[in-house]
DRENDO-1510 file (C-alpha; in Angstrom, 1 decimal, always signed):
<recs>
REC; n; res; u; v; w
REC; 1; UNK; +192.6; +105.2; +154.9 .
REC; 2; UNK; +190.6; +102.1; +155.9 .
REC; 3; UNK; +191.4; +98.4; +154.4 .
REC; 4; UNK; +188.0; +98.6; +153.4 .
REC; 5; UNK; +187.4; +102.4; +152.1 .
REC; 6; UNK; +188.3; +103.7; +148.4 .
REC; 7; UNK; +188.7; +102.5; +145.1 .
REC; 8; UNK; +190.7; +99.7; +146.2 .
REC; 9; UNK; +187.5; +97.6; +147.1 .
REC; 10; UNK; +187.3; +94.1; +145.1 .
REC; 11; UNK; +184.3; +93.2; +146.8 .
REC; 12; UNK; +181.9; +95.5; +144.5 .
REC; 13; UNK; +180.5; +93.7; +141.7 .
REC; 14; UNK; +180.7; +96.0; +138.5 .
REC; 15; UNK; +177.3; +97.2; +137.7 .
REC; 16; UNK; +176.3; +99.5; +134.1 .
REC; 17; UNK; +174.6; +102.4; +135.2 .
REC; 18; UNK; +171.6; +103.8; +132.9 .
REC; 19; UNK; +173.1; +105.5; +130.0 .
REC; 20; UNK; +171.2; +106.2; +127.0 .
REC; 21; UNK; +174.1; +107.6; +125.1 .
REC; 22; UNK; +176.4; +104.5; +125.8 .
REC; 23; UNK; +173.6; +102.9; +124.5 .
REC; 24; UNK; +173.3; +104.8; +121.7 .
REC; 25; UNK; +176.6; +104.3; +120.6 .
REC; 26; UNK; +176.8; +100.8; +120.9 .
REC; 27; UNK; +173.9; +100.0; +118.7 .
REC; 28; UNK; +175.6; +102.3; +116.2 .
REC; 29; UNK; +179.0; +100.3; +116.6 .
REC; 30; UNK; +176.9; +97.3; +116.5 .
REC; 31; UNK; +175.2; +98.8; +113.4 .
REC; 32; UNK; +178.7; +99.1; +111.4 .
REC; 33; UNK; +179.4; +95.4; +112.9 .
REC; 34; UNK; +176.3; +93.6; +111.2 .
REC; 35; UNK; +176.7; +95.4; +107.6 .
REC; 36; UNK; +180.0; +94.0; +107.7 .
REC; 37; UNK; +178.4; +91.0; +108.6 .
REC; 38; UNK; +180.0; +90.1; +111.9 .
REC; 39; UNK; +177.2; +89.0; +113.7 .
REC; 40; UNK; +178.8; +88.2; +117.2 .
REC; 41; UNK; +180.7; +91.3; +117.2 .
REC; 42; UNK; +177.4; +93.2; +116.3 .
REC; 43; UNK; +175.7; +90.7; +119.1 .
REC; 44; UNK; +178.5; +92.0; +121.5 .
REC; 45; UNK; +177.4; +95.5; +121.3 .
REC; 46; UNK; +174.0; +95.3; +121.2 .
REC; 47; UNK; +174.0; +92.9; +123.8 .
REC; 48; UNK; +175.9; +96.0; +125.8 .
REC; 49; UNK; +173.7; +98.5; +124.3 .
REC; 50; UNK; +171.0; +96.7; +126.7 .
REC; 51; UNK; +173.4; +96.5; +129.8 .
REC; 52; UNK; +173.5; +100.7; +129.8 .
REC; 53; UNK; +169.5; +100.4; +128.8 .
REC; 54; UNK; +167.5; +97.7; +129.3 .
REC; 55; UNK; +164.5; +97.2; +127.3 .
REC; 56; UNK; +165.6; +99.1; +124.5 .
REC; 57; UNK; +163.8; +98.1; +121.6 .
REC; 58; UNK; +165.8; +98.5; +118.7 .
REC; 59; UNK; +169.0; +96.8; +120.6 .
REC; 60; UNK; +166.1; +94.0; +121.5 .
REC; 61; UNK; +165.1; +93.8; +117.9 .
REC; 62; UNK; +168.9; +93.7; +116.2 .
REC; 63; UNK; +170.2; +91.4; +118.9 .
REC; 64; UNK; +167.5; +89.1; +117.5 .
REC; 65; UNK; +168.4; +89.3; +113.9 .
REC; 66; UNK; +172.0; +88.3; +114.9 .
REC; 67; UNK; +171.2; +85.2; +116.7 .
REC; 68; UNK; +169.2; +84.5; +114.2 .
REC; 69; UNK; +171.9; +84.8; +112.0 .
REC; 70; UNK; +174.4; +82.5; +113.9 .
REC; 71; UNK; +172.4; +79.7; +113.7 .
REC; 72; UNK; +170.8; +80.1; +117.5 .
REC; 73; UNK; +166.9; +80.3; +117.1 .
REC; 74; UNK; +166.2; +79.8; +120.5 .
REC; 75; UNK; +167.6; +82.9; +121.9 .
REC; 76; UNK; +166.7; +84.5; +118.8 .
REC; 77; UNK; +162.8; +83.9; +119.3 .
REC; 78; UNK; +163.2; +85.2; +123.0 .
REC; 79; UNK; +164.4; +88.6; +121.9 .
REC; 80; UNK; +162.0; +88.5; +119.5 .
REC; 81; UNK; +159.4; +88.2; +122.1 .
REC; 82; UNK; +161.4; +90.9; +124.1 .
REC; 83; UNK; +161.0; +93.0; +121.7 .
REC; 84; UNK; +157.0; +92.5; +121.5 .
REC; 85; UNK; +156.8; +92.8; +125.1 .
REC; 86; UNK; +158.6; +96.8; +124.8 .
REC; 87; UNK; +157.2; +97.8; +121.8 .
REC; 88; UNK; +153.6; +95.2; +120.8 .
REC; 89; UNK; +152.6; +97.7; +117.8 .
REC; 90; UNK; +156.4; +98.9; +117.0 .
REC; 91; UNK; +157.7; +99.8; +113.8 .
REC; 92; UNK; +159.0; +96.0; +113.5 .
REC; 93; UNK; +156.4; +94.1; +115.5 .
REC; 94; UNK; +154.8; +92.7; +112.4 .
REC; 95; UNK; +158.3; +91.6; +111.3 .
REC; 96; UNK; +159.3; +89.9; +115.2 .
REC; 97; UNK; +156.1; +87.9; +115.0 .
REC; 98; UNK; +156.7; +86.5; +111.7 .
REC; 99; UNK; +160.2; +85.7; +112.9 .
REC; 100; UNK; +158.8; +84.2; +116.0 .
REC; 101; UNK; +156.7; +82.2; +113.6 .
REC; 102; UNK; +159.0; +80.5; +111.1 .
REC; 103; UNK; +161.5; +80.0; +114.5 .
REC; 104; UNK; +158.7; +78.0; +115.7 .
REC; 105; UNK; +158.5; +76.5; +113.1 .
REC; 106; UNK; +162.2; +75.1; +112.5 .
REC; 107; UNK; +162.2; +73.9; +116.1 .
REC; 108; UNK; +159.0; +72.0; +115.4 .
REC; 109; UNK; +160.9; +70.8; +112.2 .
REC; 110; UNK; +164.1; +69.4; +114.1 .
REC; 111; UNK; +162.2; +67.6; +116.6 .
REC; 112; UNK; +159.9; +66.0; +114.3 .
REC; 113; UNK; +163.6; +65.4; +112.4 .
REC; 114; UNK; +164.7; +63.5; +115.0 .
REC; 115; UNK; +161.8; +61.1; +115.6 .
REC; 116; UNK; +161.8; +58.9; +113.1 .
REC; 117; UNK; +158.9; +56.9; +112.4 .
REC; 118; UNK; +158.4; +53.4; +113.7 .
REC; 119; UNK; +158.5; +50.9; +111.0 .
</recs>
């Protein structure tokens, strides 16, 4: 064998391939994780749930509620507008755009918290 044949080769960055089922199966794990209310855990998965298929909406769409939930509303607004990119008329777009609304919102309500007036 050659130094730089088989399955002995470091050099080969690990890569997901598309798999819906993996998919599948993570959002379901990630599914039981948020009920329990262990949002990075549920994060986690749905997070991998996109690595196996990318652009899947309801991943998109749960990963969003979870950073919403932990306090990150940045990220959470950019899957929300991942999520109206996939799916623009989906089942929860109403829902994603009046998340992406009151997100707004609180970041407009922090920065005008920490400019205080001039007196």
């Amino acid at each position: 064998m050659d130094e730089g044949s088989g399955s002995g080769n470091r050099d080969v960055a690990e890569f997901h391939p598309w798999n819906p089922h993996k998919a599948a199966k993570d959002i379901e794990v990630g599914d039981f994780y948020f009920k329990r209310k262990n949002y990075r855990a549920a994060a986690d998965r749905y997070r991998e749930a996109l690595s196996y298929k990318d652009n899947d909406a309801d991943a998109t769409f749960r990963l969003a509620v979870c950073l919403e939930k932990m306090g990150q509303p940045d990220e959470a607004r950019k899957e929300y507008e991942g999520y109206l990119k996939i799916l623009p008329h989906g089942p929860q777009a109403q829902e994603a755009q009046k998340a992406i609304d009151r997100l707004k919102g609180t970041a407009a309500d922090v920065q005008s918290d920490d400019v205080k007036p001039v007196q």
